[in-house]
C-alpha positions as a LaTeX table, in Angstrom:
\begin{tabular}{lrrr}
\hline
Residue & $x$ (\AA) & $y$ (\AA) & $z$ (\AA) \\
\hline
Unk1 & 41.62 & $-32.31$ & $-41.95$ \\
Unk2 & 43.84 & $-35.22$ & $-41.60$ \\
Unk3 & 41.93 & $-36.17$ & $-38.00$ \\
Unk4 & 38.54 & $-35.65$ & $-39.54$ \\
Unk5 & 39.55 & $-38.31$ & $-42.56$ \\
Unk6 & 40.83 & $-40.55$ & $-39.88$ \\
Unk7 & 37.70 & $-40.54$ & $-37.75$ \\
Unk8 & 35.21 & $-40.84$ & $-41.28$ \\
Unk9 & 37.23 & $-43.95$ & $-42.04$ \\
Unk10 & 37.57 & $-45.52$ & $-38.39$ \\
Unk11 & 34.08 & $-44.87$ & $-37.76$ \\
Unk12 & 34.94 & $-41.55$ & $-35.30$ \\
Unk13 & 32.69 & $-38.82$ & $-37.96$ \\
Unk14 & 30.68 & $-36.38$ & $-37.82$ \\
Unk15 & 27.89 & $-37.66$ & $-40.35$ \\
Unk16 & 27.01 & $-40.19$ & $-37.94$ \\
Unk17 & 23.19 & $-40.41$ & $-37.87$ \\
Unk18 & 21.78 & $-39.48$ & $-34.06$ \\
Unk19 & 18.76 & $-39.89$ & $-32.99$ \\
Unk20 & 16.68 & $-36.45$ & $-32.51$ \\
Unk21 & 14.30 & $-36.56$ & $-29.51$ \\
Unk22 & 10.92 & $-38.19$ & $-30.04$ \\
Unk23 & 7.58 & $-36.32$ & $-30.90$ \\
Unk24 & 4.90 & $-36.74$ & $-29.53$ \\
Unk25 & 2.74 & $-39.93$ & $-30.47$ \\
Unk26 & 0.25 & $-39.98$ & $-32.77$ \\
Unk27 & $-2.78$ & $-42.07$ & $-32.63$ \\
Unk28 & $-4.12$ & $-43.96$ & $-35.78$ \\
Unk29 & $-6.44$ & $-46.83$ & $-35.65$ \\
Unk30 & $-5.50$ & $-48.16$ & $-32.07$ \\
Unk31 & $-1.82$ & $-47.59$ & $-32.79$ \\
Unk32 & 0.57 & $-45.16$ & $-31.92$ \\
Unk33 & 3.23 & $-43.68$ & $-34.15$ \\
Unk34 & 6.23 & $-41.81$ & $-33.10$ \\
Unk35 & 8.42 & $-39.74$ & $-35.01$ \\
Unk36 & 12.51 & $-40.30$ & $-33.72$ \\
Unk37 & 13.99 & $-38.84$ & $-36.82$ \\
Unk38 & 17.74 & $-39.75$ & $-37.36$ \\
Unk39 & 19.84 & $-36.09$ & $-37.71$ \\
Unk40 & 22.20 & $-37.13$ & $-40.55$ \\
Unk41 & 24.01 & $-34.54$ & $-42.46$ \\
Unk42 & 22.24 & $-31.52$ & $-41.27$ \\
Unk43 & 18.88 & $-33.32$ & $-42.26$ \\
Unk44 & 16.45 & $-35.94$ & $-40.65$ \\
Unk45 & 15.59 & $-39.53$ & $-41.94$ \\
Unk46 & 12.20 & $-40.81$ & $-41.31$ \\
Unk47 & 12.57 & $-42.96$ & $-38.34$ \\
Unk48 & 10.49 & $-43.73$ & $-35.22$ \\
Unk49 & 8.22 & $-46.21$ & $-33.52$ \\
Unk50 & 4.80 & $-48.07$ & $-34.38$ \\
Unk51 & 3.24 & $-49.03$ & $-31.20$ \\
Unk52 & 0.12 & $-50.99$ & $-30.16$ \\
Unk53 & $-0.90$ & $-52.13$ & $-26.95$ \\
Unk54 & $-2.20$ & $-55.68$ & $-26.79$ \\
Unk55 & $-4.58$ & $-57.47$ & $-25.26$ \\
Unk56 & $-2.59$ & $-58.88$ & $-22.24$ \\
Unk57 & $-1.42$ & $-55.84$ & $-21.64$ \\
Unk58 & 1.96 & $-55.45$ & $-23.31$ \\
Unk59 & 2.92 & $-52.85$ & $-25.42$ \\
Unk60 & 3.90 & $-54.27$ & $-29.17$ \\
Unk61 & 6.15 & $-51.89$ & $-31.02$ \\
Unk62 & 7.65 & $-52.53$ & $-34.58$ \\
Unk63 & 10.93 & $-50.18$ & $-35.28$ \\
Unk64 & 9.82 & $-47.72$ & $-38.95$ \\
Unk65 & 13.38 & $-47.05$ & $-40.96$ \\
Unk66 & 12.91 & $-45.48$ & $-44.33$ \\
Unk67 & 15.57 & $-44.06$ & $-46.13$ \\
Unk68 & 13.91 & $-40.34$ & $-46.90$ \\
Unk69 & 15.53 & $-37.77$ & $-46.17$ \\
Unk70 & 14.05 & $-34.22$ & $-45.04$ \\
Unk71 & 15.41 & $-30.65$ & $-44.51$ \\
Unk72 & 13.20 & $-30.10$ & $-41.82$ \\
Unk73 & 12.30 & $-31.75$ & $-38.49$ \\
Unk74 & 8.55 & $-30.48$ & $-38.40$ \\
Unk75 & 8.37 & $-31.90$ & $-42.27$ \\
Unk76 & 9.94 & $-35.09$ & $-41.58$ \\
Unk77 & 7.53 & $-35.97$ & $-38.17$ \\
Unk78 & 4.76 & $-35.37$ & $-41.29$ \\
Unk79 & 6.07 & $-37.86$ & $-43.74$ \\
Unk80 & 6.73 & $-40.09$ & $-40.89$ \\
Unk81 & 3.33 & $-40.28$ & $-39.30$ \\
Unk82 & 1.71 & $-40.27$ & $-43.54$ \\
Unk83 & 4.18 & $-43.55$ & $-44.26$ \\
Unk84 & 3.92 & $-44.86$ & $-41.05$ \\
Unk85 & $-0.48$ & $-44.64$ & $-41.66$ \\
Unk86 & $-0.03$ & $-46.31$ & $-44.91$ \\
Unk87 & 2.19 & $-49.26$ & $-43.73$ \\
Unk88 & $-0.30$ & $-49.49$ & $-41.10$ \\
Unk89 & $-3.08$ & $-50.06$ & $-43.75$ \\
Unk90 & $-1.63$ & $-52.11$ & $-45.60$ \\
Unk91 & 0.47 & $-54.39$ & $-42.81$ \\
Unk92 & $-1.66$ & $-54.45$ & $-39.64$ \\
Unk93 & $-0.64$ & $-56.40$ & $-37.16$ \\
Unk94 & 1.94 & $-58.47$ & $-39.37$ \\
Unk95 & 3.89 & $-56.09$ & $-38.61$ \\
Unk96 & 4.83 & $-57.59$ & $-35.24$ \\
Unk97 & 4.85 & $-61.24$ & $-36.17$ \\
Unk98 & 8.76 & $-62.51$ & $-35.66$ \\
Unk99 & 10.94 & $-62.61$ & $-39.26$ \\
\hline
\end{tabular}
């Protein structure tokens, strides 16, 4: 007990999100989404990858974080790809202009 409050506080814990192993992309609108859920807890976060190629080319990808959290690896891939559509809609390409 004493080793597992050690490691929570130093950083060393369990509930340290991993990544769980991409789906498979998703194509929407000349981009590609894909679903790389974070494992947190014994749940997944909606996490993954927006991807378009471009016209030289390169491949541009934006990083998706959102802070849901799912019981279910099959139901989070599904939110992921339905947020990840709507940001798409609403963003575009803005999405990959430099902050």
């Amino acid at each position: 007990m004493f080793k597992k409050l050690l490691g929570g506080l130093l950083g060393g814990g369990d509930d340290k999100p991993g990544h769980a192993a991409a789906a498979e992309p998703v194509e929407y609108n000349g981009y590609q989404i894909v679903s790389e859920p974070a494992e947190q807890g014994g749940q997944y976060r909606v996490s993954g990858w927006i991807r378009k190629p471009s016209a030289d080319g390169e491949t541009l990808e934006h990083r998706f974080e959102r802070s849901d959290l799912v019981p279910g690896r099959e139901a989070c891939d599904e939110l992921m790809v339905s947020k990840a559509q709507r940001f798409i809609d609403q963003v575009g390409e803005d999405m990959f202009k430099p902050r």
